[in-house]
Backbone and ligand atoms as CSV (ligand in chain L), in Angstrom:
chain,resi,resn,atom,element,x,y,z
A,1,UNK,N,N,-18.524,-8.259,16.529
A,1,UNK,CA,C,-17.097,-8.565,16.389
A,1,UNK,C,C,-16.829,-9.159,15.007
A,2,UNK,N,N,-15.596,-8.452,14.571
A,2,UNK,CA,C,-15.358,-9.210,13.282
A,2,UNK,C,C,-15.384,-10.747,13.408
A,3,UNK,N,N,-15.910,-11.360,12.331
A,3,UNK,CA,C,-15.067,-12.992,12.115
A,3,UNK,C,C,-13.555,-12.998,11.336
A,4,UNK,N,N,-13.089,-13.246,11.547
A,4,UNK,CA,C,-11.682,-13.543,11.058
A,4,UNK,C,C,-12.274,-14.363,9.482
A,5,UNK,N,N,-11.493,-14.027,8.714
A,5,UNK,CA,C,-11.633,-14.612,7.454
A,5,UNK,C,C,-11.270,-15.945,7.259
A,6,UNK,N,N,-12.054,-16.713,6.718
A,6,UNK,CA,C,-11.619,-18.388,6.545
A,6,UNK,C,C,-10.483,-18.718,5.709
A,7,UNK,N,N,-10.821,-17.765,4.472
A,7,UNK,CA,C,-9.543,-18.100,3.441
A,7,UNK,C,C,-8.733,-16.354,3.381
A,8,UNK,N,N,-8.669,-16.213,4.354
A,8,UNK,CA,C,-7.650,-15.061,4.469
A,8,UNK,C,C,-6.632,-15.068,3.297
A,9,UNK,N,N,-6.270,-14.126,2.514
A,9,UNK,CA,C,-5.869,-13.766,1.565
A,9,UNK,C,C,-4.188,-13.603,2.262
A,10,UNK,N,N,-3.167,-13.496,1.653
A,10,UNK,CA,C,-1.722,-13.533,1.900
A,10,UNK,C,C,-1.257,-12.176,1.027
A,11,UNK,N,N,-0.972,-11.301,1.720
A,11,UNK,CA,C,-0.739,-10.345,0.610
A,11,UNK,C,C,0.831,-9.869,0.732
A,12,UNK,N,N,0.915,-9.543,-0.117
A,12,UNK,CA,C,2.465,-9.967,-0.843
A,12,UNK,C,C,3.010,-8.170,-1.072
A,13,UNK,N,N,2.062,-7.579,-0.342
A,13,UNK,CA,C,2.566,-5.574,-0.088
A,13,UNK,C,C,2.481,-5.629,1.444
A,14,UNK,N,N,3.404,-5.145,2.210
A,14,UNK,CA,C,3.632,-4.685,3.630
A,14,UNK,C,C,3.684,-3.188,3.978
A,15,UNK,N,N,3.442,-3.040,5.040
A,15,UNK,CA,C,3.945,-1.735,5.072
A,15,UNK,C,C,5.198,-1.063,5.403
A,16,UNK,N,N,5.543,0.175,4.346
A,16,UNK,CA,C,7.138,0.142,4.498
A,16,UNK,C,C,7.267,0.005,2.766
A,17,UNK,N,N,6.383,-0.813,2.618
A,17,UNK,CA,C,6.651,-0.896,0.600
A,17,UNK,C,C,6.710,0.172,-0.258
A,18,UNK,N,N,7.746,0.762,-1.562
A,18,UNK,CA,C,6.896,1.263,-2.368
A,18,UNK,C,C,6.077,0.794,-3.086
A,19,UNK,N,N,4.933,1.472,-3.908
A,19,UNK,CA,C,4.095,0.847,-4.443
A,19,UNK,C,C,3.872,1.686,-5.493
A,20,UNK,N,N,3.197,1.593,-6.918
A,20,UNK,CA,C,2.490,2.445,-7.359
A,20,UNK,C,C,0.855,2.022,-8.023
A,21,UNK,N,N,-0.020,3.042,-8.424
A,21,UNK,CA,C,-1.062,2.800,-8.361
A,21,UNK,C,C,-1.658,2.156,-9.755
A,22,UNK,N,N,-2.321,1.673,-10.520
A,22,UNK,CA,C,-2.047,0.892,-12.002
A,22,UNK,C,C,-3.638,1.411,-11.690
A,23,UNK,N,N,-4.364,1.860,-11.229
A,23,UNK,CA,C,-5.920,1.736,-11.412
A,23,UNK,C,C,-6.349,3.187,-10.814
A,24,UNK,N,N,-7.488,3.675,-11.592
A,24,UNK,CA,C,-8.218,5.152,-11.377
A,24,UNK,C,C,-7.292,6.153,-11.912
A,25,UNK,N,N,-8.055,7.106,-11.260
A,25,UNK,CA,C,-7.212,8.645,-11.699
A,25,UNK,C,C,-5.832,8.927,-10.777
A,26,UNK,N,N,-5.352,7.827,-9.971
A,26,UNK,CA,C,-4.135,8.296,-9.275
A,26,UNK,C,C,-3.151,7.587,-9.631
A,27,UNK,N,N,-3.424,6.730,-11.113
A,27,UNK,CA,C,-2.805,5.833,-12.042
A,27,UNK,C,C,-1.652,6.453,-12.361
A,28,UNK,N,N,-0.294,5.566,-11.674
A,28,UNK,CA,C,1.257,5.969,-11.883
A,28,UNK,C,C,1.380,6.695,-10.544
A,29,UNK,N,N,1.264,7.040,-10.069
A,29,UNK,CA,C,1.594,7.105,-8.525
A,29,UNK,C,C,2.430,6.513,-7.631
A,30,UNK,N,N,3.339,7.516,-6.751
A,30,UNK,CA,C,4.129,6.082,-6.870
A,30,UNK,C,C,4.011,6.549,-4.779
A,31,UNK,N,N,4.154,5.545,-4.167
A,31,UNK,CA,C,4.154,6.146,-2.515
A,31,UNK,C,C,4.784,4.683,-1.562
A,32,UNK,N,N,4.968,5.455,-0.680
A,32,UNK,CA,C,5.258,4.178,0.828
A,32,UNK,C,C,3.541,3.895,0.808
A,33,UNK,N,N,3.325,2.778,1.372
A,33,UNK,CA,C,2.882,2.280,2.044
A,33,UNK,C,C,2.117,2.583,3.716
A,34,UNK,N,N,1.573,3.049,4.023
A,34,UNK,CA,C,1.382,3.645,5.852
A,34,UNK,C,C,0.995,2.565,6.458
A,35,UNK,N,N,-0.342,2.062,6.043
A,35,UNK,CA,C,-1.271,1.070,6.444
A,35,UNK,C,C,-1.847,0.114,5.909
A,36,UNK,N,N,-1.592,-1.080,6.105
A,36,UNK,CA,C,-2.028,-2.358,4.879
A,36,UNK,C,C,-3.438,-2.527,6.396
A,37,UNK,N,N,-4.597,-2.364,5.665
A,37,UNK,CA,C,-5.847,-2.990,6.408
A,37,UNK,C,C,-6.183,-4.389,6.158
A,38,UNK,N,N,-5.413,-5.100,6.108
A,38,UNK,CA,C,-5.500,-7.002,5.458
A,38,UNK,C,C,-7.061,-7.325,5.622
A,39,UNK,N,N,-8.293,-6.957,6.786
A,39,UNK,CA,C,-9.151,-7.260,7.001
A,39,UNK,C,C,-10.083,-6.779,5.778
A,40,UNK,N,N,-10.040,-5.479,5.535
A,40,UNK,CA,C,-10.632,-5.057,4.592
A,40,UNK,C,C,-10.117,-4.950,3.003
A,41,UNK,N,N,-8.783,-5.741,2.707
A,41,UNK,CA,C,-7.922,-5.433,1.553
A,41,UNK,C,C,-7.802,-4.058,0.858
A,42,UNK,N,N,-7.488,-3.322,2.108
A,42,UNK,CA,C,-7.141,-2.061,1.844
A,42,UNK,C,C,-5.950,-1.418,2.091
A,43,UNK,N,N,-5.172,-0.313,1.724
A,43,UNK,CA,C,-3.944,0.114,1.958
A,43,UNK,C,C,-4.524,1.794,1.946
A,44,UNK,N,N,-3.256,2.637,2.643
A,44,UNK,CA,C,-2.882,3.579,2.473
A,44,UNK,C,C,-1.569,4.013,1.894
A,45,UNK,N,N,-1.648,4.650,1.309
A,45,UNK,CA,C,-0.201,5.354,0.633
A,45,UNK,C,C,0.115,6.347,0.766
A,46,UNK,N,N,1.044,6.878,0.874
A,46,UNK,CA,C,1.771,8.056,1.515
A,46,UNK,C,C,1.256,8.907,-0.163
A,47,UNK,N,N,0.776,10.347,0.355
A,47,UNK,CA,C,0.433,11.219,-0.714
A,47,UNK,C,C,-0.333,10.357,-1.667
A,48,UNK,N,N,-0.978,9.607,-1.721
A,48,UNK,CA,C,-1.972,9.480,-2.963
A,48,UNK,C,C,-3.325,9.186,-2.283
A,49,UNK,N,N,-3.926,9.515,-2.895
A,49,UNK,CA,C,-5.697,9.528,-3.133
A,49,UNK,C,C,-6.039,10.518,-1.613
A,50,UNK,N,N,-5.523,11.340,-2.044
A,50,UNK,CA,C,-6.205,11.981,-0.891
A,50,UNK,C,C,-7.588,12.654,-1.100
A,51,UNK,N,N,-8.092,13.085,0.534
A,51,UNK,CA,C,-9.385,13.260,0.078
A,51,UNK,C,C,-9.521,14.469,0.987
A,52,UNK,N,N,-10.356,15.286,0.917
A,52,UNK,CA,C,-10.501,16.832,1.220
A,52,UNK,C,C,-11.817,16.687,2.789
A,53,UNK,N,N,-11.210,17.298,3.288
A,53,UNK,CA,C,-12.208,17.160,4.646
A,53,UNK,C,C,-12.254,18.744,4.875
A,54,UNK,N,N,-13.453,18.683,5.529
A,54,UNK,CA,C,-13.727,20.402,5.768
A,54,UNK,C,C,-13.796,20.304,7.533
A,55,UNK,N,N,-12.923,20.973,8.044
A,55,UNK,CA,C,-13.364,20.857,9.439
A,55,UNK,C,C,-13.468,22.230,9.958
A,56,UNK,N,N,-14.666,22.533,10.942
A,56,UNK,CA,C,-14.889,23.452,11.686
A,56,UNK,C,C,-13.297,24.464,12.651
A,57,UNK,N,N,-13.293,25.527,13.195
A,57,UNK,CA,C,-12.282,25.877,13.625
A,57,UNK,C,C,-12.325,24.954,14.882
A,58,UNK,N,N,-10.838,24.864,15.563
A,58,UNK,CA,C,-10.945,23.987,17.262
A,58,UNK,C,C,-9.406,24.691,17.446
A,59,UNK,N,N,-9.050,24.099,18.356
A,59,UNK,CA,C,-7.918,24.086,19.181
A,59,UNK,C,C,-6.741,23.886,18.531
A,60,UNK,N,N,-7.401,22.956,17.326
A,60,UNK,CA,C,-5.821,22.171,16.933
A,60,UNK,C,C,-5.905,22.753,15.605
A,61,UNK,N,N,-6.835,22.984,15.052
A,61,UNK,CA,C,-7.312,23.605,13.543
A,61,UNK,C,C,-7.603,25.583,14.038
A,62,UNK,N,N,-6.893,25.984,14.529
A,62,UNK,CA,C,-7.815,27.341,15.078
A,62,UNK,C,C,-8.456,28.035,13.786
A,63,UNK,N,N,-7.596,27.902,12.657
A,63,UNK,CA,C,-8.622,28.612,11.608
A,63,UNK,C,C,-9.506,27.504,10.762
A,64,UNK,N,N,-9.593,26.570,11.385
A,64,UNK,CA,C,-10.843,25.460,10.367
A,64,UNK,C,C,-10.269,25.693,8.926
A,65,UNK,N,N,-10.957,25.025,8.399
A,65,UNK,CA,C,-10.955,24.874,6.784
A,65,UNK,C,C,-11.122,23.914,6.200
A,66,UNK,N,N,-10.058,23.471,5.452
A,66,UNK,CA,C,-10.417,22.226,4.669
A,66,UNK,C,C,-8.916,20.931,4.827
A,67,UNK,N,N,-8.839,19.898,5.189
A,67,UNK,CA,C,-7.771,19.426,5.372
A,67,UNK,C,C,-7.540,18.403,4.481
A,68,UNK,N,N,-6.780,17.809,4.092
A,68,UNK,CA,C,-6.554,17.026,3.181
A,68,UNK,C,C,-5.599,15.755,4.073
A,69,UNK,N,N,-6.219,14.216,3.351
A,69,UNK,CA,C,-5.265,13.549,3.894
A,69,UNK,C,C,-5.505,12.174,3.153
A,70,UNK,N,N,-4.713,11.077,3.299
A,70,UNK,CA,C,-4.616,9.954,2.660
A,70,UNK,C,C,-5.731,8.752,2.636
A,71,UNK,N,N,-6.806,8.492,1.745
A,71,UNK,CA,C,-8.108,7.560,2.071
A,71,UNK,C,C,-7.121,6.273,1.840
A,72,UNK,N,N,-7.730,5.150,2.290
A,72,UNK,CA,C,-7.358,3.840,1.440
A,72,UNK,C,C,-7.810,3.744,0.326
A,73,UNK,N,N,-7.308,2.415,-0.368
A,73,UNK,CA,C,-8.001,2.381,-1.717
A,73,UNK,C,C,-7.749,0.807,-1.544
A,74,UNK,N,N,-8.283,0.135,-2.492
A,74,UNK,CA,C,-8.273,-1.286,-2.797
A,74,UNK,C,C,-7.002,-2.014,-3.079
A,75,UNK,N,N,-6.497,-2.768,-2.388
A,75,UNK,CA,C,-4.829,-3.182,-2.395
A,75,UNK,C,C,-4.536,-4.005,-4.048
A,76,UNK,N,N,-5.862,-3.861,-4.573
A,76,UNK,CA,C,-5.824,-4.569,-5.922
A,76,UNK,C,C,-5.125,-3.730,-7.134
A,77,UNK,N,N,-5.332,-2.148,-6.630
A,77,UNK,CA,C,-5.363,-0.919,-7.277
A,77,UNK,C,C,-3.465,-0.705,-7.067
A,78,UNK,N,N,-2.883,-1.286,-6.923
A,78,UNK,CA,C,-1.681,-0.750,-6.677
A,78,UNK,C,C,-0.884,-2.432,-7.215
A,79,UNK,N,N,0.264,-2.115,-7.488
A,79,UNK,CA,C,1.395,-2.743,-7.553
A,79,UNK,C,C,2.482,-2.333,-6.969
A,80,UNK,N,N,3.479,-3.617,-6.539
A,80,UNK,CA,C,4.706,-3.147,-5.903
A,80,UNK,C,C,5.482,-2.827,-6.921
A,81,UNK,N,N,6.335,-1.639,-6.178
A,81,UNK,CA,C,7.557,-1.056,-7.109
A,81,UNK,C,C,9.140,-1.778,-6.222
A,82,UNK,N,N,9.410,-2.757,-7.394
A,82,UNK,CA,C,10.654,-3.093,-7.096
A,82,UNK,C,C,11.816,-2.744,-6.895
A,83,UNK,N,N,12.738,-2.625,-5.577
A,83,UNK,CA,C,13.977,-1.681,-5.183
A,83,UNK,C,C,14.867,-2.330,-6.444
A,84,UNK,N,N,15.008,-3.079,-7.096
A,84,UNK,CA,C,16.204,-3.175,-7.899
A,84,UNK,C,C,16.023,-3.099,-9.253
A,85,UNK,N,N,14.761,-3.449,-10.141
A,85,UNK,CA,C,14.632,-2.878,-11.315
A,85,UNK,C,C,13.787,-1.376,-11.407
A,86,UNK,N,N,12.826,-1.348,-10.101
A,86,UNK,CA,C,12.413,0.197,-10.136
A,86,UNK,C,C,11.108,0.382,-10.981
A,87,UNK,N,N,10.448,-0.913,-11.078
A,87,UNK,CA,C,9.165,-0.782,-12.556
A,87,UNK,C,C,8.013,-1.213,-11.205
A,88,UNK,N,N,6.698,-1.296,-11.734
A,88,UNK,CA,C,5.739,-1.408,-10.792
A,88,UNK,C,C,5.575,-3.451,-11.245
A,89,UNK,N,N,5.893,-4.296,-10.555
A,89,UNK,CA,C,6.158,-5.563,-10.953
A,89,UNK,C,C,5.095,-6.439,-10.556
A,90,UNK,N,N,4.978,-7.038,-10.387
A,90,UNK,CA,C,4.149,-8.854,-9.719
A,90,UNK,C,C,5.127,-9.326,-8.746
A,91,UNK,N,N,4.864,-9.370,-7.523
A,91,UNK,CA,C,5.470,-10.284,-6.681
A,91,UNK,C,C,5.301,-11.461,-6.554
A,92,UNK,N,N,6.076,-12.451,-6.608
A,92,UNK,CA,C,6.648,-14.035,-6.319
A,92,UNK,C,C,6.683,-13.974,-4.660
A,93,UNK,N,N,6.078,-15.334,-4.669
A,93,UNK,CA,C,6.952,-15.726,-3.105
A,93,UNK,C,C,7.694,-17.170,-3.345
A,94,UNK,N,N,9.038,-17.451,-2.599
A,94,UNK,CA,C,9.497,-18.278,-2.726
A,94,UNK,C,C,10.055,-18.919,-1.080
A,95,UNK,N,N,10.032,-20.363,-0.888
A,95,UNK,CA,C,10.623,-20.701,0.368
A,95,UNK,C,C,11.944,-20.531,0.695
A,96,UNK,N,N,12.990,-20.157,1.358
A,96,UNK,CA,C,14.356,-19.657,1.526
A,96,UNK,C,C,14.219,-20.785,3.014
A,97,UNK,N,N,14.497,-21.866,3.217
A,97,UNK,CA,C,14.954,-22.638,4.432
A,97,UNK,C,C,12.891,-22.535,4.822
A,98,UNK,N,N,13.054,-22.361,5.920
A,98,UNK,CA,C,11.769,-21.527,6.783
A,98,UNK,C,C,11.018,-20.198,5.973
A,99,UNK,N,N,11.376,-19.307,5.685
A,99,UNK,CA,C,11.469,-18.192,5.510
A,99,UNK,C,C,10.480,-17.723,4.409
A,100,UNK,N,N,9.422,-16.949,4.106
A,100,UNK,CA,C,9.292,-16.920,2.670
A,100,UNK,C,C,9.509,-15.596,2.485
A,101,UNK,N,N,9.945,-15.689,0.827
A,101,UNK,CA,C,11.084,-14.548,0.599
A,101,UNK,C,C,10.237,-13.859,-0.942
A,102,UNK,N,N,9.865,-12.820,-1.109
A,102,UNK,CA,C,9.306,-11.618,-1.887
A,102,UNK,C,C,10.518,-11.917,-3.054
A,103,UNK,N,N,10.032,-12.145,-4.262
A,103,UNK,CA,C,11.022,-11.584,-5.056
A,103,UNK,C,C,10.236,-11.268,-6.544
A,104,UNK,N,N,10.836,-10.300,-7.114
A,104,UNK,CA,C,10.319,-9.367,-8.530
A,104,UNK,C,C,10.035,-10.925,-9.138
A,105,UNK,N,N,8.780,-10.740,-10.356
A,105,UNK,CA,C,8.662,-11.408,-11.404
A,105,UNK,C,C,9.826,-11.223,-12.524
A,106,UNK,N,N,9.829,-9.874,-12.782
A,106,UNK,CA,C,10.732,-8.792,-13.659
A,106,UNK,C,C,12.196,-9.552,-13.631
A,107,UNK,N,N,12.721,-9.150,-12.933
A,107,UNK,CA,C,14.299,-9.070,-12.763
A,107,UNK,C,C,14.764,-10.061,-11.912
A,108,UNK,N,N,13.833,-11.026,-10.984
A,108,UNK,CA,C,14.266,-12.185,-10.147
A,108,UNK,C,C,15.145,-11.648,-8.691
A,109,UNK,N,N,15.298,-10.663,-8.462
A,109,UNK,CA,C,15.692,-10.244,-7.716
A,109,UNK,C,C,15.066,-9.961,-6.018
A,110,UNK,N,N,15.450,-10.700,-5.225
A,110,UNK,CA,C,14.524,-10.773,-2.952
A,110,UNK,C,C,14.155,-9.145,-3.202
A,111,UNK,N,N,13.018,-8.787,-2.895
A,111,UNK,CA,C,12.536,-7.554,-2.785
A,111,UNK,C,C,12.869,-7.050,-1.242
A,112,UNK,N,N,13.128,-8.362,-0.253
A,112,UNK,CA,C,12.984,-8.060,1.450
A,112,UNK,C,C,14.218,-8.120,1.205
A,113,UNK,N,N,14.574,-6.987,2.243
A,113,UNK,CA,C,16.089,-7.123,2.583
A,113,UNK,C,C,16.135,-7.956,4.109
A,114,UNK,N,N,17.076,-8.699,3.697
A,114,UNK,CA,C,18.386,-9.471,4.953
A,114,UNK,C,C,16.629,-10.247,5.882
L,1,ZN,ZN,ZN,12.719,-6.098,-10.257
């Protein structure tokens, strides 16, 4: 069984985010978000880094071949893309009452809506 992490990391990309990629060959990339793996500091992104699988024919594949689909990559490898200036930025967190609230380095602008 996993151990839960002691100093669990706070990560400041959800899923639902755009993001784009600042690291490797899928550098400038820009995608949603599918799956933030927090345990492993990993993400998926919609259309990037995909990776090529060869599968036999079946039922659901009747002609087999080769399928393609989205790996994770290191949540370090990406930056958020901010809805109001639109650049790949640094996220801030700030306290709002209770609440903590995402906002651009860039432009100062709540990245979370409402
Ligand atoms: Zn911004």
């Amino acid at each position: 069984m996993a151990k839960a992490a002691k100093h669990a990391k706070k990560f400041r990309i959800k899923q639902g985010d755009t993001v784009e990629v600042v690291q490797g060959k899928e550098s400038g990339k820009r995608g949603k978000v599918l799956h933030v793996l927090a345990s492993e500091e990993r993400i998926v992104v919609e259309r990037v880094n995909f990776i090529k699988r060869h599968v036999r024919p079946s039922k659901k594949v009747p002609q087999g071949g080769v399928i393609e689909r989205e790996a994770s990559m290191h949540i370090s490898n990406v930056k958020l893309v901010c809805p109001s200036c639109s650049q790949a930025v640094r996220v801030g967190v700030r306290m709002q009452g209770d609440d903590k609230i995402r906002y651009c380095k860039k432009c100062n602008v709540q990245v979370d809506k409402g």
